[in-house]
C-alpha positions in Angstrom: -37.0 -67.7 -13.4 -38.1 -71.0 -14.8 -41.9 -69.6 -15.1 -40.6 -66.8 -17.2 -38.7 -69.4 -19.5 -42.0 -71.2 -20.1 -44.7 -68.8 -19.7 -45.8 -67.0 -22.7 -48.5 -64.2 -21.8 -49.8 -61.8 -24.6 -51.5 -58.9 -23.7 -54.3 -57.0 -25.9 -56.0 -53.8 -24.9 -58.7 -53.6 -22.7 -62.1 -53.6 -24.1 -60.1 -54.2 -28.0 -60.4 -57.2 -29.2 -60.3 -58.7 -33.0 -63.3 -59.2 -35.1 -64.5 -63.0 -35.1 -63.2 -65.1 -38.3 -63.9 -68.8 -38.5 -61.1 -70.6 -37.5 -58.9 -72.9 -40.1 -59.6 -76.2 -39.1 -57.1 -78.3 -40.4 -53.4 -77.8 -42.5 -55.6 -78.1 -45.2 -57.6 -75.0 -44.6 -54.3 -73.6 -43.7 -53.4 -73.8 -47.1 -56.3 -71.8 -48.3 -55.2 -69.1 -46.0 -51.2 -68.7 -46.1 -50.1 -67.0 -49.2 -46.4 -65.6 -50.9 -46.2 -62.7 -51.4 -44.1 -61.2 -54.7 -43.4 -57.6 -53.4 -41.7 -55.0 -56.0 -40.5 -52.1 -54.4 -38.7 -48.6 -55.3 -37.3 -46.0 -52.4 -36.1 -42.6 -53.0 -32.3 -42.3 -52.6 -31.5 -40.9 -49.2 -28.5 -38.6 -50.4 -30.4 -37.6 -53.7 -33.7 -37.4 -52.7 -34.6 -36.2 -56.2 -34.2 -39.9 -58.0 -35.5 -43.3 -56.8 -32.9 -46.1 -56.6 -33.6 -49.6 -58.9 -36.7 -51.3 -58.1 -36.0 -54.5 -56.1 -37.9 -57.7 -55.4 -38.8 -59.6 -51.9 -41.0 -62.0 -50.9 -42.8 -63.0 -47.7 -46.1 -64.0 -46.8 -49.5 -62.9 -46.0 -52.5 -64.7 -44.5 -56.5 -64.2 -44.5 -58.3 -62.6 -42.1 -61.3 -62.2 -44.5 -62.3 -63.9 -48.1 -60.0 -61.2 -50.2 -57.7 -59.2 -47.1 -54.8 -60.7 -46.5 -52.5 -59.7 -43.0 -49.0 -59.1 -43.2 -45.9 -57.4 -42.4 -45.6 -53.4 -42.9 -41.9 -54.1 -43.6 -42.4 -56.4 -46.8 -44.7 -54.5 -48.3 -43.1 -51.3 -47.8 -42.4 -49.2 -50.6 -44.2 -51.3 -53.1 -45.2 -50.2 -56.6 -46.9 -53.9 -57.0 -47.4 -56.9 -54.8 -48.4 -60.2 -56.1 -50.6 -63.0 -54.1 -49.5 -66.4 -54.7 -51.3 -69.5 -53.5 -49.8 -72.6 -52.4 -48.6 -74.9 -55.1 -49.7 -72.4 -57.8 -47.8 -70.5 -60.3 -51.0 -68.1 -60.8 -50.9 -64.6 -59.1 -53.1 -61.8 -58.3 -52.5 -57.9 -58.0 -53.4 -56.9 -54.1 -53.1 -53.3 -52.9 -52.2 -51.6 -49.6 -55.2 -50.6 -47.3 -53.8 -50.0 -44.4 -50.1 -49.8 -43.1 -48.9 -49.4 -39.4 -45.1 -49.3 -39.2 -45.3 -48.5 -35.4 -46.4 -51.9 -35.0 -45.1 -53.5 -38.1 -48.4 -54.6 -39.5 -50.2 -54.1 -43.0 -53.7 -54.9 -44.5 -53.9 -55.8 -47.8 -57.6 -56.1 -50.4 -57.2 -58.5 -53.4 -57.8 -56.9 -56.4 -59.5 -60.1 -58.3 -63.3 -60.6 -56.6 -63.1 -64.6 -57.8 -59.7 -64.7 -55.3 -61.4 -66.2 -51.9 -59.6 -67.2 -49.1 -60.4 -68.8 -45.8 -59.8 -66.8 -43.2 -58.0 -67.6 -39.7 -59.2 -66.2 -36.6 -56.0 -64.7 -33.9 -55.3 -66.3 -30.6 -55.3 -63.8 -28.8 -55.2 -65.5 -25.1 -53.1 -64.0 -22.7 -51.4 -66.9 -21.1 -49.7 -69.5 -23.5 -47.8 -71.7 -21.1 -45.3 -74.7 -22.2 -48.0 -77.1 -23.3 -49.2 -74.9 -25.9 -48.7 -75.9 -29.2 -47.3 -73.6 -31.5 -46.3 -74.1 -34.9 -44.2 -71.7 -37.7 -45.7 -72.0 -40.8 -44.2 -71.4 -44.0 -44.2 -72.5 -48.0 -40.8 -74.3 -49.1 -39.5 -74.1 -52.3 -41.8 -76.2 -54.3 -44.7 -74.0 -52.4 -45.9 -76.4 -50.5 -47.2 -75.9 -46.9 -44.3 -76.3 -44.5 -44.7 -76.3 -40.6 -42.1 -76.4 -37.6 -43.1 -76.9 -33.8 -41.8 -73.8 -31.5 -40.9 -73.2 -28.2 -41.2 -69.5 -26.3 -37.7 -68.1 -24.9 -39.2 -64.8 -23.4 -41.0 -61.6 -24.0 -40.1 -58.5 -23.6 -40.4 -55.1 -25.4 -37.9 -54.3 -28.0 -37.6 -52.3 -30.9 -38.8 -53.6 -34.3 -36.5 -54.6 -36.2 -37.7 -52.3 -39.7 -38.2 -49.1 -37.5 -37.0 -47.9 -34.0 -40.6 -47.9 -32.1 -40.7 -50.1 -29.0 -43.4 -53.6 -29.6 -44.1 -56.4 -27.5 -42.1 -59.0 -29.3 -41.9 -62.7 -28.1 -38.7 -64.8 -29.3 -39.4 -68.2 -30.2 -37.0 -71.0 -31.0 -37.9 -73.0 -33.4 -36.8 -76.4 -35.3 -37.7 -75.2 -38.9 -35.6 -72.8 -41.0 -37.3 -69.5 -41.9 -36.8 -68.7 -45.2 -38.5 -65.5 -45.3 -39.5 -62.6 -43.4 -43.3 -62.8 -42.3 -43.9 -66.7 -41.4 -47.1 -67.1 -39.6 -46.7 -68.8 -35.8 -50.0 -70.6 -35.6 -51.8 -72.3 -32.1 -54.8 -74.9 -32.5 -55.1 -73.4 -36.0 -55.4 -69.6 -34.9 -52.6 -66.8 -35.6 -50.7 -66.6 -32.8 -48.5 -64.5 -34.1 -45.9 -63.4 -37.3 -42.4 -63.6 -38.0 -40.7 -60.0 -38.1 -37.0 -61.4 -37.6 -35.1 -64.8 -37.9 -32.0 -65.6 -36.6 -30.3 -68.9 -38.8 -27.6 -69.0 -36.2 -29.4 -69.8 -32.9 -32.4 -70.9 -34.4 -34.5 -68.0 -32.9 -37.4 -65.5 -34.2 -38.6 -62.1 -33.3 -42.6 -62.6 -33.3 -44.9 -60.0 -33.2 -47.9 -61.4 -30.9 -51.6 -62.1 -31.5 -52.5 -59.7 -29.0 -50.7 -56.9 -30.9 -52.5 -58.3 -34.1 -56.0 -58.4 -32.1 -55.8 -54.9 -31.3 -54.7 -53.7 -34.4 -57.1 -55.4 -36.9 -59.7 -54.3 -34.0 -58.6 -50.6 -34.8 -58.4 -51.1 -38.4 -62.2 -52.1 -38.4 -62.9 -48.3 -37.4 -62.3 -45.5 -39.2 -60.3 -43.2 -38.9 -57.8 -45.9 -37.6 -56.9 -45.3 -34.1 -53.3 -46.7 -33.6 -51.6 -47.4 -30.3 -51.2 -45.0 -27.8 -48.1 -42.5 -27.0 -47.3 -40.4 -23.8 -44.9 -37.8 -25.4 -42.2 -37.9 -23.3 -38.4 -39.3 -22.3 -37.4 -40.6 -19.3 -34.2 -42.8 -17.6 -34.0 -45.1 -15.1 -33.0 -43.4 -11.9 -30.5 -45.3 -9.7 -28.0 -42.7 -9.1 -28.5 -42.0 -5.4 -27.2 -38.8 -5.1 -29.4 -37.8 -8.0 -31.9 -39.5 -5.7 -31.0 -37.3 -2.8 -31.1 -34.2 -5.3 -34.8 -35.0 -6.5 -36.0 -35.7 -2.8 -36.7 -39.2 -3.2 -36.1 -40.4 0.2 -39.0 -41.6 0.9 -39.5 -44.1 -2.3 -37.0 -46.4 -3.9 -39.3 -46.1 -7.2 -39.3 -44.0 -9.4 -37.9 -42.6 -13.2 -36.6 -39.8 -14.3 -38.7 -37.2 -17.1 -36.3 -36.0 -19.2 -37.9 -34.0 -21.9 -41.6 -33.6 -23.2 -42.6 -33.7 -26.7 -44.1 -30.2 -27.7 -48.3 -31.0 -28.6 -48.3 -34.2 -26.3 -50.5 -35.1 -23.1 -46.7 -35.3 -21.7 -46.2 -31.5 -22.4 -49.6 -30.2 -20.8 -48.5 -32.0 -17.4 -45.0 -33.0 -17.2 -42.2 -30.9 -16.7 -38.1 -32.0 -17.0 -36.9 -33.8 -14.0 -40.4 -34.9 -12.2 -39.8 -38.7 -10.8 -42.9 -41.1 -12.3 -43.8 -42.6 -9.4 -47.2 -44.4 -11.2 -49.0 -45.1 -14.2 -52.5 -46.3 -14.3 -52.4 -47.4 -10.7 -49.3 -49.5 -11.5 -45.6 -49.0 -9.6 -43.0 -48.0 -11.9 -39.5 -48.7 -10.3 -36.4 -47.2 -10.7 -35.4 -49.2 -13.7 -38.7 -48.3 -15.5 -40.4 -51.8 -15.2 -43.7 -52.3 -13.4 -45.4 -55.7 -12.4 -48.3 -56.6 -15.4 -51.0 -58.9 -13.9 -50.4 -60.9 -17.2 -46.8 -60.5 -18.2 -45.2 -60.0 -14.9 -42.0 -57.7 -15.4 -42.1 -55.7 -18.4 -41.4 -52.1 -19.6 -43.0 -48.9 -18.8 -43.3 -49.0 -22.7 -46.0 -51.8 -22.7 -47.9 -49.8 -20.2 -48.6 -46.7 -22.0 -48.8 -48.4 -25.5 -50.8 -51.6 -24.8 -52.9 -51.0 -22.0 -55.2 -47.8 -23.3 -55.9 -45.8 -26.2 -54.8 -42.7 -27.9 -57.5 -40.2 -26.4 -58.0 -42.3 -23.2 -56.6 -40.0 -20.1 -54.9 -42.1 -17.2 -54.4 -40.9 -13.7 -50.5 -41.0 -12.2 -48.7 -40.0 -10.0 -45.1 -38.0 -9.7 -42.5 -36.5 -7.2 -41.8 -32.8 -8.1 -39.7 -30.9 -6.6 -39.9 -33.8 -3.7 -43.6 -33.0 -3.5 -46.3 -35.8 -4.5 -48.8 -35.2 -7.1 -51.6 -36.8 -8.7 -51.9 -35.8 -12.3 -54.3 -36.8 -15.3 -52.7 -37.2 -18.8 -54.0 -37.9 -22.1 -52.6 -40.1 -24.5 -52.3 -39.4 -28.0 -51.0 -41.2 -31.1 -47.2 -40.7 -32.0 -46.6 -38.4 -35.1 -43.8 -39.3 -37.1 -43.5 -35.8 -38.7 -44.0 -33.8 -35.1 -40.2 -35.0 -34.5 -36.9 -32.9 -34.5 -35.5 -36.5 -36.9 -38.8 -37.7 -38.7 -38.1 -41.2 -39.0 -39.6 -40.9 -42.7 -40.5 -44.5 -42.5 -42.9 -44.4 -45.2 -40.0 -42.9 -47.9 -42.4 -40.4 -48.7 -40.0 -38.1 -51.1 -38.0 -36.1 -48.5 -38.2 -31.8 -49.4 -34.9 -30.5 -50.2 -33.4 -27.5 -52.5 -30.3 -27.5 -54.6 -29.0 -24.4 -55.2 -25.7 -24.0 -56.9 -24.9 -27.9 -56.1 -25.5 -27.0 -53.0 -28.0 -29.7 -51.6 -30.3 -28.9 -48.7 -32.9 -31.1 -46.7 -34.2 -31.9 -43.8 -32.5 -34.6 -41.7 -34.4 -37.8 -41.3 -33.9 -41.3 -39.8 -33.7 -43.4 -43.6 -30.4 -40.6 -44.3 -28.9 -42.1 -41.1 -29.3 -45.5 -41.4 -28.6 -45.6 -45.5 -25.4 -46.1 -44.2 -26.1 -49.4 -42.8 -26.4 -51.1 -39.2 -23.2 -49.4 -38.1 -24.2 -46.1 -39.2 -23.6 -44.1 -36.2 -19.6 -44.6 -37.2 -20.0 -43.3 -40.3 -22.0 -40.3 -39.9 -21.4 -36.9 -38.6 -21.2 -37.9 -34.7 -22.7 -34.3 -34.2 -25.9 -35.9 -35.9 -25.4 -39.2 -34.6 -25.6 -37.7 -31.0 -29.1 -35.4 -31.6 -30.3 -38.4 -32.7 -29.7 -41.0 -30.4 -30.3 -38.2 -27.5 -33.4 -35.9 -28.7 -34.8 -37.1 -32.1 -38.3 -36.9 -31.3 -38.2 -34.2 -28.7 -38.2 -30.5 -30.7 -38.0 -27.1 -28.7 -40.5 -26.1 -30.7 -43.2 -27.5 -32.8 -42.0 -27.5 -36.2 -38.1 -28.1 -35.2 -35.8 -29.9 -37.7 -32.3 -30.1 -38.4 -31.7 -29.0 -41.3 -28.3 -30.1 -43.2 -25.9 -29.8 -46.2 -26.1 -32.6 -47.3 -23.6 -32.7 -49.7 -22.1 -30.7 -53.1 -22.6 -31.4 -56.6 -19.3 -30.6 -57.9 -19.3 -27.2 -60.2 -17.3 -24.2 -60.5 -19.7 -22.1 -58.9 -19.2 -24.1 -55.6 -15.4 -24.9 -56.1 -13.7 -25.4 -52.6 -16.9 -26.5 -51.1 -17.0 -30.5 -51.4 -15.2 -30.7 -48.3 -18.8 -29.8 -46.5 -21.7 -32.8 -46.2 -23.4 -33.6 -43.4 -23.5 -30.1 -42.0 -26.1 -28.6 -39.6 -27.5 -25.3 -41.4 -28.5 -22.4 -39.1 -29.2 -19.8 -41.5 -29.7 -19.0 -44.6 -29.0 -15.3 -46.3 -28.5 -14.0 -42.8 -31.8 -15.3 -41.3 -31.8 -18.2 -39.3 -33.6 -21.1 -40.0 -35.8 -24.0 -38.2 -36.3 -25.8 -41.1 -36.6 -26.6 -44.8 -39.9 -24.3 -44.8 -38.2 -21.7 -43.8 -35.9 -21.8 -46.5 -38.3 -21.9 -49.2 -39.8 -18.6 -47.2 -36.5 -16.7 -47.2 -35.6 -17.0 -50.6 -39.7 -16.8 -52.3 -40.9 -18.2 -55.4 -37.9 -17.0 -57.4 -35.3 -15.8 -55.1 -31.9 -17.7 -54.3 -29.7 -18.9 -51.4 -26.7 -16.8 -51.7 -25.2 -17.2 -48.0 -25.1 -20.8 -45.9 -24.5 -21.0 -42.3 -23.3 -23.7 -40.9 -22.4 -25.1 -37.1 -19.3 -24.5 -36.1 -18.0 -23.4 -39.6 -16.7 -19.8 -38.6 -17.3 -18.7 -42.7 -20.2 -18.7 -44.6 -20.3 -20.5 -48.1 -21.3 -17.6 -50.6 -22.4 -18.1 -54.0 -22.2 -15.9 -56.4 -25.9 -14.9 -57.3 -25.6 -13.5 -60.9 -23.9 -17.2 -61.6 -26.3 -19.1 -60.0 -29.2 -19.3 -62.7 -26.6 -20.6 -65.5 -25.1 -22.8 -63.0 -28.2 -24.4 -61.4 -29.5 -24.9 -65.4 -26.1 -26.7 -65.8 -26.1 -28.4 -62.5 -29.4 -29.7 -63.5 -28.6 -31.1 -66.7 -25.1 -32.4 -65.7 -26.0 -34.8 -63.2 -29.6 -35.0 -64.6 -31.6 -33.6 -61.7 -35.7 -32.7 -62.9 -36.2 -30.8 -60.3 -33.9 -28.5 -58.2 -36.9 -27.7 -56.0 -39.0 -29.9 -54.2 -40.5 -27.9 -51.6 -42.9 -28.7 -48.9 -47.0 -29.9 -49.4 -48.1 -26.6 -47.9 -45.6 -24.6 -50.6 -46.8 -22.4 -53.1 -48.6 -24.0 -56.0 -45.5 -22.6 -58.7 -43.5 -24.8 -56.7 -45.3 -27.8 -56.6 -43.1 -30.7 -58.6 
């Protein structure tokens, strides 16, 4: 226990590693390379996907891993119509743009726009064993934008989910003696990035830090194009402890062991797993019934780390199952997770969500931001029907090309009088024909048909609207609550209705 309070191991991929950079030498240098960043960003609305809301300001920091790119958080930069470099103790700024953007791992590359803007770059630690007498320093600019540095101490690692998006990361939580006044602080060692501040806790004194060897690999990836990402499985699984589930699955001869649970249609998962197969091994390693396997670097960890860490997307590793109490030895291949392949896209990016308004009727696709626009105790405040296909199955469809699609509210009119009662409502069909998801909408009703007849789960009625009505009440809707476009269909829609 007392090895695991002061051992620090980060892991990087095998064979990945990050391209050389001279290393800063000095807190001088480190001045050349740790930059504020001014980030002005604008969302779409998740109940009225047809506006944006007010463009907002934050600001973090970045730092150089070449003369004009500068590394930092996907999080801060997210959504950005302008981001702004700022040197220490300078007023000037310069324009920078987004290259590349990972939220899976929380990481972004940025260029600098002005050629005459060099930095010095820092290389990335990225050792796998940083043990108590490491040093390791959180390094930040105070208010008068002066260098500011605090020494750290590791509490543990572990994989958790990142704080700006629900994907699993190795995260290390530091304490640390100086305040963190902004999201993305660098964590430096012997004047390398050791890793970056995602999350600070004023309270107990504690950060969330991404690691250098999740930085290593992904600046490694970014070097090659197209950009590889980190790896993904495709399935779900739970620890299995229950022994008379045990006893059901014919596990007598193994305490080890998880449960599969579901595959996700398209995945290396889905061409060899099937529902209740125990995972016995992965890459040679022992998964036990609580889903944790022994790493040769991090000890104890999550199956999670395994598959996303320790190979590639395209890389196929050998393990093996119980089904049906029989042992096998199967090959899968890994892939890269694909937000849209999901019943609940996580729309992380706030690309402009598809939807249809007919007769205030408003209709969309249900995605991760709608859910947690409602704030960190969403799941009290939605629909617990969606609450519950999200927390269960969000990324596992039937069928490729699953959504749930939803009501997802009523923009009060005459022609829809008696209806605000219904928002957040699953829709199963539309004019009699079921539906699978927004495209199929946009099929049913054609370039310049209508929705005359909603579905809904568990509603025993349809809502009707009257269709000679609806052109002079969708031109009045429109204008009323100032919508410019009642249709926003999807990319692969017909070009008349393109926005």
């Amino acid at each position: 226990m007392k090895r695991a309070l002061i051992l620090l191991v980060i892991c990087s991929g095998v064979g990945l590693s990050a391209p050389s950079a001279p290393a800063a030498d000095s807190t001088n240098d480190l001045s050349r390379s740790l930059v504020k960043l001014v980030v002005t960003a604008q969302e779409f609305d998740a109940y009225m996907p047809w506006q944006k809301r007010e463009p907002h300001t934050r600001s973090g920091y970045g730092i150089a891993v070449g003369p004009q790119r500068i590394l930092t958080s996907e999080a801060l930069i997210r959504n950005a119509v302008l981001i702004e470099v700022q040197r220490p103790q300078s007023g000037a700024r310069v324009a920078a743009q987004v290259v590349l953007a990972d939220h899976q791992v929380g990481l972004a590359l940025l260029d600098v726009e002005d050629p005459d803007a060099s930095f010095v770059p820092v290389a990335v630690r990225s050792n796998r064993q940083f043990t108590a007498d490491t040093p390791l320093q959180v390094a930040q600019l105070d208010n008068t934008l002066a260098l500011q540095t605090g020494d750290a101490t590791v509490l543990k690692v572990e994989m958790s989910i990142l704080p700006s998006a629900p994907h699993p990361i190795l995260l290390y939580t530091l304490l640390t003696d100086v305040a963190v006044n902004s999201r993305s602080a660098m964590v430096m060692s012997d004047d390398r990035l050791a890793g970056i501040v995602l999350q600070y806790s004023g309270n107990r004194g504690t950060a969330e830090v991404l690691p250098g060897s999740v930085i290593a690999r992904f600046l490694s990836n970014a070097a090659e194009t197209p950009y590889a990402g980190f790896a993904m499985a495709g399935f779900q699984w739970r620890p299995l402890i229950d022994p008379a589930r045990r006893a059901y699955l014919k596990t007598d001869d193994t305490p080890d062991g998880v449960l599969v649970l579901s595959c996700l249609p398209g995945s290396g998962a889905s061409e060899v797993l099937e529902p209740n197969d125990v995972l016995l091994e992965w890459d040679g390693y022992r998964i036990d019934n609580l889903g944790y396997y022994s790493d040769p670097d991090l000890g104890r960890i999550g199956l999670p780390h395994l598959i996303k860490f320790r190979r590639a997307p395209g890389e196929t590793v050998p393990l093996r199952i119980l089904r049906d109490g029989a042992a096998l030895s199967l090959d899968l291949r890994l892939t890269r997770h694909d937000d849209t392949a999901a019943l609940i896209p996580e729309n992380t990016l706030r690309h402009q969500t598809p939807y249809l308004i007919e007769g205030g009727l408003i209709l969309m696709e249900l995605n991760g931001h709608f859910l947690r626009a409602r704030g960190n105790n969403w799941t009290r405040s939605v629909d617990p029907r969606l609450a519950h296909i999200y927390l269960t199955r969000s990324s596992a469809p039937e069928q490729p090309g699953d959504r749930v699609v939803i009501l997802a509210g009523v923009l009060p009119d005459r022609i829809n009088q008696d209806y605000g009662m219904f928002r957040q409502q699953i829709v199963t069909a539309v004019n009699g024909e079921p539906v699978r998801n927004i495209r199929d909408i946009f099929r049913i009703i054609g370039s310049d048909g209508h929705v005359e007849r909603v579905s809904l789960q568990g509603v025993g009625i349809d809502l009707v609207l009257d269709r000679a009505a609806l052109p002079d009440a969708n031109a009045r809707i429109a204008r009323l609550y100032r919508v410019p476009l009642l249709r926003n269909p999807p990319p692969s829609a017909t070009d008349k209705q393109q926005p």
